[in-house]
Each structure stands twice: as C-alpha cells, then as structure tokens.
C-alpha positions as MATLAB code, in Angstrom:
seq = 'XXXXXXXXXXXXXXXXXXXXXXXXXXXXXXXXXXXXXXXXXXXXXXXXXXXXXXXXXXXXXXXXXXXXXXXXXXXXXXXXXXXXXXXXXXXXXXXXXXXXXXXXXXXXXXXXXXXXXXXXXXXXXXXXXXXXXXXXXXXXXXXXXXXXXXXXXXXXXXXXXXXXXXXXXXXXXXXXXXXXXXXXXXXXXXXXXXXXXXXXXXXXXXXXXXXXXXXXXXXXXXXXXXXXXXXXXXXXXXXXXXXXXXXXXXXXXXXXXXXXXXXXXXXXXXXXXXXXXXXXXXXXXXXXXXXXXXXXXXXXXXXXXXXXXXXXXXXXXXXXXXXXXXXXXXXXXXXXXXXXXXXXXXXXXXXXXXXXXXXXXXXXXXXXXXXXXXXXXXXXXXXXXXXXXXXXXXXXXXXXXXXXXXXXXXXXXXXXXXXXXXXXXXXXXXXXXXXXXXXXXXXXXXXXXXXXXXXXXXXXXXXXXXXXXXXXXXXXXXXXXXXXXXXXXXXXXXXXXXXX';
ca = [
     117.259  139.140  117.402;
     117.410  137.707  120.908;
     117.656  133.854  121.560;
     117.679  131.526  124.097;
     120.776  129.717  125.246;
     121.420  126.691  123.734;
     119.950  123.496  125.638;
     122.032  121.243  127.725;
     123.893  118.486  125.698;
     122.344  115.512  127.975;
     119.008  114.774  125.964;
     119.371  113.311  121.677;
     118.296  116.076  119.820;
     117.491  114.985  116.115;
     119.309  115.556  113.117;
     116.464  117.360  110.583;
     116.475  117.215  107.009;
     114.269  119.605  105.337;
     113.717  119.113  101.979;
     112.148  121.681   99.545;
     111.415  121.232   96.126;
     110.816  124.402   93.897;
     107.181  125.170   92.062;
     106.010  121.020   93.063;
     102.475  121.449   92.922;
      99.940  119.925   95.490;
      99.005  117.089   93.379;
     102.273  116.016   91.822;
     103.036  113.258   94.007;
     100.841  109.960   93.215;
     100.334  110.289   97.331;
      98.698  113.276   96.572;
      96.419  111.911   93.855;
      98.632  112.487   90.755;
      97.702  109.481   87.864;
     100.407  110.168   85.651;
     103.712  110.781   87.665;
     105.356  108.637   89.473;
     106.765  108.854   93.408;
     106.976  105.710   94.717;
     109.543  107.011   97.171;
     108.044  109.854   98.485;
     104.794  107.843   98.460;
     106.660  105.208  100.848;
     107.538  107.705  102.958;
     104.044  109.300  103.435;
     103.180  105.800  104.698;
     106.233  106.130  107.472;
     105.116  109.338  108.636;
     102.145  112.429  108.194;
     100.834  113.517  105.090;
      99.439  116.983  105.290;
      96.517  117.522  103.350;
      95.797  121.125  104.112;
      99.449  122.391  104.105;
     100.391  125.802  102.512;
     103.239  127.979  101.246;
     102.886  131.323  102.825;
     103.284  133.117   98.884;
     102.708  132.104   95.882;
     106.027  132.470   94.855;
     109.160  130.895   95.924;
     111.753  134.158   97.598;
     108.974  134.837  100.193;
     108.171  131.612  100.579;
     111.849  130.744  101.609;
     112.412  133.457  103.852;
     109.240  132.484  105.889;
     110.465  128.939  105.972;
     113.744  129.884  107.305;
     112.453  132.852  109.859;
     108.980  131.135  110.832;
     107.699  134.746  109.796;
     105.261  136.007  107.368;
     106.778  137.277  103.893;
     104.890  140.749  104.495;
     106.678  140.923  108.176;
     110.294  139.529  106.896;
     109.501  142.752  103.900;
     110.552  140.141  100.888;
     106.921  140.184   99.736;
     108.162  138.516   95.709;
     110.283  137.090   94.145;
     113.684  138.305   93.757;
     113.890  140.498   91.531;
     110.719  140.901   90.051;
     108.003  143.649   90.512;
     105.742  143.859   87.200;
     103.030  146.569   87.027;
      99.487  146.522   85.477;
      96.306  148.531   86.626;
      98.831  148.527   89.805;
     102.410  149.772   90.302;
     104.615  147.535   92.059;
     105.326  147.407   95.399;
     108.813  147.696   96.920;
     110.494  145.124   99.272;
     113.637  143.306  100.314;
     115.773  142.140   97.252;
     117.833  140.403   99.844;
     116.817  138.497  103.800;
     117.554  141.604  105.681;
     120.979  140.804  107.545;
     118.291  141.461  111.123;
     116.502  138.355  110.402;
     117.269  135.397  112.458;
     117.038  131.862  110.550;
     116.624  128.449  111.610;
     119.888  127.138  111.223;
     121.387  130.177  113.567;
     119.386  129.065  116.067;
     120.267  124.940  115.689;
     123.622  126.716  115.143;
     124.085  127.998  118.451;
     122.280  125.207  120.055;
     125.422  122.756  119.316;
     124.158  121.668  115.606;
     126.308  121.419  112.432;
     123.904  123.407  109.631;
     124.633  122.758  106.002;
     122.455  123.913  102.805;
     122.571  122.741   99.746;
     121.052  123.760   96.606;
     118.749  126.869   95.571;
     118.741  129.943   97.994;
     117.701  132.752   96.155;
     117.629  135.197   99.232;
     120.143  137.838   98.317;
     123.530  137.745   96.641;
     127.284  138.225   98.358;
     126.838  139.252  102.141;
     123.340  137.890  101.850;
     124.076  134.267  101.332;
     122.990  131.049  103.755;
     126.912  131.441  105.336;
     125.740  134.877  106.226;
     122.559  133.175  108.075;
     123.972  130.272  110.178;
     125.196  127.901  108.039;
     128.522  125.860  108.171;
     128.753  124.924  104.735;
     127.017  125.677  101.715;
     126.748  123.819   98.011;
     124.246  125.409   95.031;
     122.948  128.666   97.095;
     123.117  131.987   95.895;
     121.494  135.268   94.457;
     119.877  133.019   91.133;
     116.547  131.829   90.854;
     116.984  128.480   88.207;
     120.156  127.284   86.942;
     120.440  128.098   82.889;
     120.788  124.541   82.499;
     120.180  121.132   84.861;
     122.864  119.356   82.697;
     126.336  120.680   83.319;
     127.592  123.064   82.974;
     124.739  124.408   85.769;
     126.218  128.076   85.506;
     125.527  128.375   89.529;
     128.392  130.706   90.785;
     128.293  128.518   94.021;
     128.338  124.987   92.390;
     131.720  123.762   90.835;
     130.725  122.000   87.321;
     132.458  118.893   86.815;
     135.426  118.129   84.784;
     133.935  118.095   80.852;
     133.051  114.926   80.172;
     133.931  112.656   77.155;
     132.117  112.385   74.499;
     130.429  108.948   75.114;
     129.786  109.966   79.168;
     126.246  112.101   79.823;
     126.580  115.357   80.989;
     125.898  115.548   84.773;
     122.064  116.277   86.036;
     122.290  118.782   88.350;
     119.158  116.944   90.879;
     121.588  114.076   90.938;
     124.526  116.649   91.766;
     122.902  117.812   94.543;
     122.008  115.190   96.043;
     125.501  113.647   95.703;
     126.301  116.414   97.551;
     123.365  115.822  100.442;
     125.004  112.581  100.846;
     128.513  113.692  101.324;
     127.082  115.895  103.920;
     125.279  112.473  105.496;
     128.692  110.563  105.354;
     130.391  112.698  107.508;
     127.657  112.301  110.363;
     127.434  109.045  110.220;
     129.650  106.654  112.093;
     133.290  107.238  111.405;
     132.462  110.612  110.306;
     134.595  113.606  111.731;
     130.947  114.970  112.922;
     129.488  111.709  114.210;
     128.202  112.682  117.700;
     127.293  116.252  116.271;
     123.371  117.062  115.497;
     122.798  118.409  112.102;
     120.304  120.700  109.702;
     120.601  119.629  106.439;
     118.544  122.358  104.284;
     118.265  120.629  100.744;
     116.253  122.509   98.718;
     116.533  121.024   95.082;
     116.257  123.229   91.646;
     114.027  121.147   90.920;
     111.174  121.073   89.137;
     111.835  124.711   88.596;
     112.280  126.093   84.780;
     113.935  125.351   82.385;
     112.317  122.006   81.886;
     115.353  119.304   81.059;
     115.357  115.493   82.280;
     117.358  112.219   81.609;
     116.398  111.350   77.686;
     115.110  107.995   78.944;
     112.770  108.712   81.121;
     111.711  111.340   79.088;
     110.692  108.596   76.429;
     109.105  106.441   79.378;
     106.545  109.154   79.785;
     105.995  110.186   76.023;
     105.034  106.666   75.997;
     103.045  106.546   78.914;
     101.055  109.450   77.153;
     100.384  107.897   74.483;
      99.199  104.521   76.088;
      96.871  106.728   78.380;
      96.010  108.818   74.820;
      96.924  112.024   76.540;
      98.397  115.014   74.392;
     102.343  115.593   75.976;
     101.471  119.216   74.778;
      98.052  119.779   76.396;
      95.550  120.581   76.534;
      96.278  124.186   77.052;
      92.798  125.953   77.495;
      93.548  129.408   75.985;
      92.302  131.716   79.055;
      92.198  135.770   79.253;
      95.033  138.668   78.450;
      97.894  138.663   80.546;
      96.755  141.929   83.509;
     101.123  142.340   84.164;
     101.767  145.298   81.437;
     105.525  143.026   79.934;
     102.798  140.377   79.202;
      99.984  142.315   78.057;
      99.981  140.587   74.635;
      99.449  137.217   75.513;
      96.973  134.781   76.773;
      96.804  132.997   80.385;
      96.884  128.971   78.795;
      95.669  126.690   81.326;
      96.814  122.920   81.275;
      93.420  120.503   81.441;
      95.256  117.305   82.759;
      98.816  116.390   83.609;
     100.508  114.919   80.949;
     104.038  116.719   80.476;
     106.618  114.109   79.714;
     109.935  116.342   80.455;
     108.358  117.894   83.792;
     106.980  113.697   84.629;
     110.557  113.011   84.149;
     112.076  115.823   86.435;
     109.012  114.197   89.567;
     110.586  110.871   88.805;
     114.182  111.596   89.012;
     113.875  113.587   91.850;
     111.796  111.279   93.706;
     114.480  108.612   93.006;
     117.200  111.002   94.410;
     114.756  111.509   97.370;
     115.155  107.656   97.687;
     118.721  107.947   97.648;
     118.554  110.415  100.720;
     116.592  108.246  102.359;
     118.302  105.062  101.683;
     121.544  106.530  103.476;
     119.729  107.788  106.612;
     118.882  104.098  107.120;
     122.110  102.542  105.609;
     123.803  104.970  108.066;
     121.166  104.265  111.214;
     120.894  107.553  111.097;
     117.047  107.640  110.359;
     116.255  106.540  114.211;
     117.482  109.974  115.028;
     116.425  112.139  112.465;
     113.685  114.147  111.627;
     112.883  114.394  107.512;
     110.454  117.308  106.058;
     109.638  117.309  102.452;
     107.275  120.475  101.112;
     107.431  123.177   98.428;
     107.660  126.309   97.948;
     104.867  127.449   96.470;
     101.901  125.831   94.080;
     102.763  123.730   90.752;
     103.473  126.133   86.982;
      99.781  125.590   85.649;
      99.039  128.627   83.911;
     102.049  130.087   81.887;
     105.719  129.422   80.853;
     104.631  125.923   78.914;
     102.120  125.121   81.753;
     103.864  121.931   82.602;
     101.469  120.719   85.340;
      97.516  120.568   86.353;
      97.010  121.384   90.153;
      93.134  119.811   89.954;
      90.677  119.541   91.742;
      92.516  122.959   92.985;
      92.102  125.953   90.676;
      95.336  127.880   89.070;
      98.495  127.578   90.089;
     102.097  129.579   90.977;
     101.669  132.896   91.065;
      97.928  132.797   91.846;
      96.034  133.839   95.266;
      93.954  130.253   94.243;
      94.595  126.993   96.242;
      96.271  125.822   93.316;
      98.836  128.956   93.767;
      99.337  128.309   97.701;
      98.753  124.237   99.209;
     101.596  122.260   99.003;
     102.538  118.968   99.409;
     103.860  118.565  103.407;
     105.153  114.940  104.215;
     106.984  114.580  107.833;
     108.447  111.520  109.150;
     111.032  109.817  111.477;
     112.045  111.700  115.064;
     109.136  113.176  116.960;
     106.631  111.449  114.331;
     104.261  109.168  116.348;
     101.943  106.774  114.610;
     102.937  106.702  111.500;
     100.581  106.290  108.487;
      98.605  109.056  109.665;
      96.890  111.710  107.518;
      96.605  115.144  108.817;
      93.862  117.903  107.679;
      94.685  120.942  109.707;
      95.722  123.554  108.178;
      99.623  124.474  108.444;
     102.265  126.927  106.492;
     105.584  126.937  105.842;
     105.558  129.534  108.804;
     105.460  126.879  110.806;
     108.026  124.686  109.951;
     110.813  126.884  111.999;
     108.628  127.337  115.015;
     108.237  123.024  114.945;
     112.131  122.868  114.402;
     113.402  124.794  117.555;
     110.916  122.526  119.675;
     111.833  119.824  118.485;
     116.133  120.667  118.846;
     114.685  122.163  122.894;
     115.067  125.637  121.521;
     113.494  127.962  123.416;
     113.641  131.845  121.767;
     112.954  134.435  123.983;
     109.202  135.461  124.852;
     110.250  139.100  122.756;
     110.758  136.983  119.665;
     108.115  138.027  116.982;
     107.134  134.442  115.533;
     104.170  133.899  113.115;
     104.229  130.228  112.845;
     103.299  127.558  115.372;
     105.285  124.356  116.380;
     103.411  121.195  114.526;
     104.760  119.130  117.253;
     101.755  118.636  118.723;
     100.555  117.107  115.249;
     103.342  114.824  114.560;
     102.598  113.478  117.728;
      98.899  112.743  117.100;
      97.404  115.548  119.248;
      95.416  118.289  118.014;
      96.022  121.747  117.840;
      93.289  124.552  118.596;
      92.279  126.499  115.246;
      94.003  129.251  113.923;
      93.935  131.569  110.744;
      96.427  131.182  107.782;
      97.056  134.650  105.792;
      98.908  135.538  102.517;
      99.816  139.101  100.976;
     100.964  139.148   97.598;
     100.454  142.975   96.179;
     102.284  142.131   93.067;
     101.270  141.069   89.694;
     102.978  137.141   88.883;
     104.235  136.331   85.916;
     101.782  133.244   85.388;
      98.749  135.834   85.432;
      97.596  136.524   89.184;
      96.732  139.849   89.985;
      97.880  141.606   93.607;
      95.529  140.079   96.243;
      95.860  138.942   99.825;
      93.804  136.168  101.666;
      92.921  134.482  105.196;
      91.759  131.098  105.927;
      89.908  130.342  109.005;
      89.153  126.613  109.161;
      87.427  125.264  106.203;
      86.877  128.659  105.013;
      88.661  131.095  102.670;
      88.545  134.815  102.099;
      90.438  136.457   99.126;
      90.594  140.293   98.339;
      91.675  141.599   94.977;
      93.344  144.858   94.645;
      92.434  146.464   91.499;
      88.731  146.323   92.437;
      88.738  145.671   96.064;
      86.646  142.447   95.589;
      86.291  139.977   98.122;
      85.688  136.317   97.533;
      84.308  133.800  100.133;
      84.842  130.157   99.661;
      84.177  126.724  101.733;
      87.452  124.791  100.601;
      85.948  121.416  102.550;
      83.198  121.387   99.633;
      84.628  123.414   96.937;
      88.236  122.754   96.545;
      88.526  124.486   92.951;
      87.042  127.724   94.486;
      84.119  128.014   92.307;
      81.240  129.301   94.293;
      81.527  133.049   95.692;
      79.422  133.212   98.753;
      80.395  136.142   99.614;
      76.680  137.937   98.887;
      75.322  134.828  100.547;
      77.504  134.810  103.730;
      78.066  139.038  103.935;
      78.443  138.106  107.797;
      81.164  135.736  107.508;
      82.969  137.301  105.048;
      82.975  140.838  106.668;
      84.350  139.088  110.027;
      87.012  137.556  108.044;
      87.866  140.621  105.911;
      88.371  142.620  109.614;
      90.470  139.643  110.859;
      92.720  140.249  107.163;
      92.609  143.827  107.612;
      93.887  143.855  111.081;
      96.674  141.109  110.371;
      97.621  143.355  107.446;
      97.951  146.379  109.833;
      99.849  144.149  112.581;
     102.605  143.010  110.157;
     102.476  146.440  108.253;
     101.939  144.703  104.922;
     102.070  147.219  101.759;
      99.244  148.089  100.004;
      99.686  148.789   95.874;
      98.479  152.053   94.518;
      96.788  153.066   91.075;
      99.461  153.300   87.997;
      98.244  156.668   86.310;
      99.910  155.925   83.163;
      98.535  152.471   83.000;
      96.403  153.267   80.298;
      99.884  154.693   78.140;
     101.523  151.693   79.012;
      98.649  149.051   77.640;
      98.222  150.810   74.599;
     101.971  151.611   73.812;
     102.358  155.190   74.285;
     105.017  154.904   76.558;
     107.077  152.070   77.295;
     105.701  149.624   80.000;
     108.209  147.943   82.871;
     109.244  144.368   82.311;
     109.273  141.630   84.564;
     111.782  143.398   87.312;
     110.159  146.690   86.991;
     112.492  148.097   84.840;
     111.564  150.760   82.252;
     113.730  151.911   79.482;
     116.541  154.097   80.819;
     116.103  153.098   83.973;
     119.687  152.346   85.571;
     118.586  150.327   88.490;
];
C-alpha cells in the first residue's frame, strides 16, 4: 500500500508502547469498577493519563481484533473476520476468511518502520504462521509471536515455537511464568533505548501484547491462595455462581449449556490480573528509571471482551451483558488507558466512543506520519482526545458472521452515539438499545423507536456493502447435524474426512 515519506528527523517523535492484554474484560481493572481484583498499577496509571470509558475492540474475538489494531482497518475489510482457525457452524455455515494478515496489508510498525523507528513485538501474534509472522510486517525483532493462539502452559516449558524455554530448572527453583518472561523480555528491549543503549537516539514501537489472561488458567501458587482467601472473607464461591443458561447454537457444542458467571470471584484468573498488573508496573517503572517516560507514549487495551460465558467462565463483565464471543457490550468494550507523550491533562476520563481501529490512525499522527490520501483507513486519530479536544461523532460497526465458541450467534452491529443497533443472522432480528441508560442491553426498543432503528440498520447495511463484509447462508443439513445423522464440524470447521 502507498505511504508517505518518512518525516524529517528535526522534531522528538515518541517512543509508543502498546500494550494488549488477551480476553481482559471491561471491568477487570479496579479502575474500571472491578471489587475483587486487584490493579493498583494500571489504576495509577489511569490517574497519569485518559481512561476510556466507551472504548471497543472491533470483534469479539482476538485474530480480527489484532489485525484491525495493527492496520487501523475493520476485520471485515482486512478479510480475517475470526479467529484463527476457527469457523463452527449451527443454523449457519461458516464463513470463509483470511487464516493469515494478507501479505497486502500495511501495519503500524511498517509505517514507524520507515519513518526512522526501531519496531519490536513481543508476545502473542496469532496472525498467520511462517511468511506471515510480525518480521514479515515491519518489525525488527520479535519474542513470543507466531501462528498459536495460547501457550499449552504459562509455566515453562511455554511450547511457543518463537520463545526459547529456559534452561530446566532445579528442583527447589519455580518453573518460569511466562507473563514474567515476557516482560523480561519488554525490558531488554527498553535497556537498549535507554541511555548507553546501542539504540539510544532511535524512536521505538514496542508491541507487547501479553498471553495473558488468555486460557489455560495457571498463576503463581501464592497469589492464587491470596485470592481463595479473599473469597472466602468476601463469602464468594471461587467456583461461581455459574447460572446454567440455554444449549450451545455452534453444532461441536450442541450438547452443552451456555453457564454464565453471577459475580467475579475466580481466584486463578484474580491471580493472572494481579501478576500481570505487577509486570505492567515493572514496564512502567523502567520507562521512568530510564527517563524514558518524558518521551514516550504508553497504550494499554484488549482485545476483545472478558471469558464470561463458557470455558470455566472465569470472569463477570457486569453491569455489561455476556462476554467474548458475544455481539453484547460485554463481548466488545474494552478497557483503553493512554498516558505519557501527546497526553494533556492528565486524570481525565473520556466517554466517546473509540475502537481499536483507531489506535493505528492515532499512532502515525502522533510519529508525523502522513499516509497517502489513497490509503483506505477506518479508524480515526484520538489525538485530538488525548489532548482534551473533542472529536465530532461518528459510528462504530462490528461484523462477526460466525458462531463463537462461548455461545454468540453470527450478528453484526453499529453504534451511533449513545445508541446501539444489533442484527442477528439466523432470524434477521434487529435490536435497538440506549447504552447511556441501559448498559446490560436489556430493553429492545426497536418496536418503540422503528425510525431510529431503520436509519441505523441502512447506515449498517451500507457500511457492510462498503467494506464487502460476508454474509452467512442457511446450513441445509443443519437439522442432520443437531440430531446426529451425520457428523457435525468442530470448532475449525472440520468434518470427518475432511483433509484440510
């Protein structure tokens, strides 16, 4: 794709750190009203910069969700519309996209690449496999990023083709934690900016984008026990309660029930917030140690909503309904914390509504890169924003025509202002909500408001058309599949004898 050239060395660009945690749900930080786990850290540094309170992931899952992030383009225009490499059919067959970022996308750190910056990721990537990996997109250096989703384990060994385990330890030593690991590694990457570093005068991207508090659920023993404890003292059940909810619609699920967590009270996944908000600290400790943190800019979102629903249900997104995987608030807004360079005011909280589109958009203005006016761009620069100034309205959309593994059905959405339209799929259904008085999506007013939601449904329909989103079709042997006649697909499709 076209670009700019890269700005004249004369003005301090700032170093960015972009931080991005994996299924952290909205209210999982204490800044964000959790009353169970515990962020001091990233609570400190809401208070040294902008907490947005109306932030979103552009999917409800975490591939498309990345690959808008790192484009500033919508999942259905990038064509990576899932996760990789799932497609699960019920009532609806899947969709086909991407199972890698198409080698014709242009990413943020190509762009701060060419613009004189040093670009490193470390940790997940889960955009594509060999030829498809974040040295393929701009980066110098890479630590933790490839093809895989989740590590098998977050205590060595990781079994991450790109992540060296450590030497086996002895018997009386811990195992390594693979949130500490990376960030070990973020800070190796810090050292050699700082002063004395072989890249000292150099800008730099640092894309960290932790495991974390991705499956499978494993933390530190003792902080595991804090929060068993802390249960107990606030006579919450560490296993619930899980509301049983309705039959799994995704056909590899079809016997078993949606179970809903009431209240957060997880003490494994309060463990994983903790020790990732302390490594957080440790990030930010070395920006300052370093006087680095003058110059740099640090981002800290998610990739999509918090696991409420399914796979042990760790946390509760409330007063937001559902969770990952869901077309719900709970399945979308994110936590989105900014602070340091180009952040005026600090302290500030921030209600307009923003997406992870957005974030690469707000980089390149930031860095004084300008791409050229043919560049197709989705998101906006939040500039404006960090700087106290306000930006003019503008809609938010998701398409997500698959079926998720914690029990969403395929669905796509638009948010105008303090209003939200949803359509389902299977029955064509729309659903018309005011999110300024009903958060947890409760009240359909879509027979009350037929004016408003028919505008907005014209608004999604044209969007839908503009970034050629696909639309699922009817499975004809749907009724075979749910009643075991013929075998159904799994969780990637897949049907017996099926070579893919």
């Amino acid at each position: 794709m076209p670009h700019s050239p890269a700005p004249p060395p004369a003005a301090r660009r700032p170093n960015i750190v972009s931080i991005v945690i994996d299924d952290l749900g909205w209210a999982d930080l204490a800044c964000y009203g959790s009353d169970f786990y515990e962020t001091p850290r990233l609570d400190r540094l809401a208070t040294r910069g902008v907490r947005f309170t109306d932030a979103y992931a552009t999917c409800p899952v975490c591939s498309p969700t990345r690959a808008s992030l790192l484009t500033g383009r919508y999942p259905a225009r990038v064509g990576i519309t899932n996760w990789i490499a799932g497609n699960p059919w019920g009532r609806l067959m899947g969709v086909p996209y991407f199972d890698a970022l198409p080698r014709s996308e242009r990413t943020a750190a190509q762009y701060l690449a060419d613009a004189g910056y040093r670009t490193h990721h470390v940790g997940k990537w889960h955009l594509g496999g060999e030829g498809h990996g974040p040295r393929d997109f701009g980066f110098h250096t890479n630590v933790g990023g490839c093809h895989m989703g989740a590590p098998r384990s977050y205590f060595s060994p990781y079994g991450i083709p790109a992540l060296d385990d450590p030497i086996a330890p002895t018997e009386e030593a811990a195992p390594e934690y693979l949130t500490d690991r990376l960030t070990d590694e973020a800070l190796a990457v810090l050292a050699r900016h700082s002063s004395g570093g072989p890249h000292a005068d150099t800008p730099f991207f640092l894309n960290l984008w932790h495991y974390a508090v991705h499956t499978p659920l494993q933390a530190p023993a003792p902080l595991v026990e804090k929060y068993a404890a802390k249960a107990t003292r606030l006579s919450r059940d560490p296993n619930g309660p899980l509301v049983p909810g309705e039959a799994f619609p995704c056909l590899h699920k079809k016997d078993l029930r949606v179970m809903r967590r009431a209240i957060q009270s997880h003490p494994v996944y309060a463990a994983m917030i903790e020790n990732l908000d302390t490594n957080i600290g440790r990030v930010l400790d070395a920006l300052e140690n370093t006087g680095l943190d003058t110059d740099t800019l640090v981002v800290f979102t998610s990739d999509n909503g918090g696991l409420a629903t399914a796979e042990g249900s760790p946390t509760c997104n409330a007063p937001l309904s559902e969770g990952k995987g869901w077309m719900a608030d709970g399945g979308n807004r994110v936590c989105l914390i900014a602070a340091g360079a180009g952040v005026h005011a600090p302290g500030r909280v921030c209600d307009t509504p923003v997406s992870s589109a957005d974030l690469l958009p707000t980089l390149l203005d930031l860095a004084g890169v300008i791409p050229t006016p043919d560049t197709v761009l989705d998101g906006r620069s939040l500039a404006p924003l960090l700087s106290s100034d306000p930006l003019p309205e503008a809609p938010l959309f998701w398409h997500y025509p698959h079926y998720s593994n914690q029990g969403g059905t395929p669905a796509c959405a638009i948010r105008r202002g303090r209003f939200k339209l949803i359509e389902t799929f299977e029955d064509a259904r729309l659903q018309l909500y005011d999110l300024q008085d009903d958060p947890g999506e409760t009240q359909n007013l879509a027979a009350q408001e037929p004016g408003r939601a028919a505008r907005l449904h014209a608004e999604l329909q044209a969007w839908r058309a503009n970034v050629g989103a696909q639309i699922p079709s009817k499975n004809p042997d749907h009724s075979a599949m749910h009643a075991g006649r013929i075998p159904a697909p799994d969780a990637f499709g897949r049907v017996p004898g099926d070579d893919r």
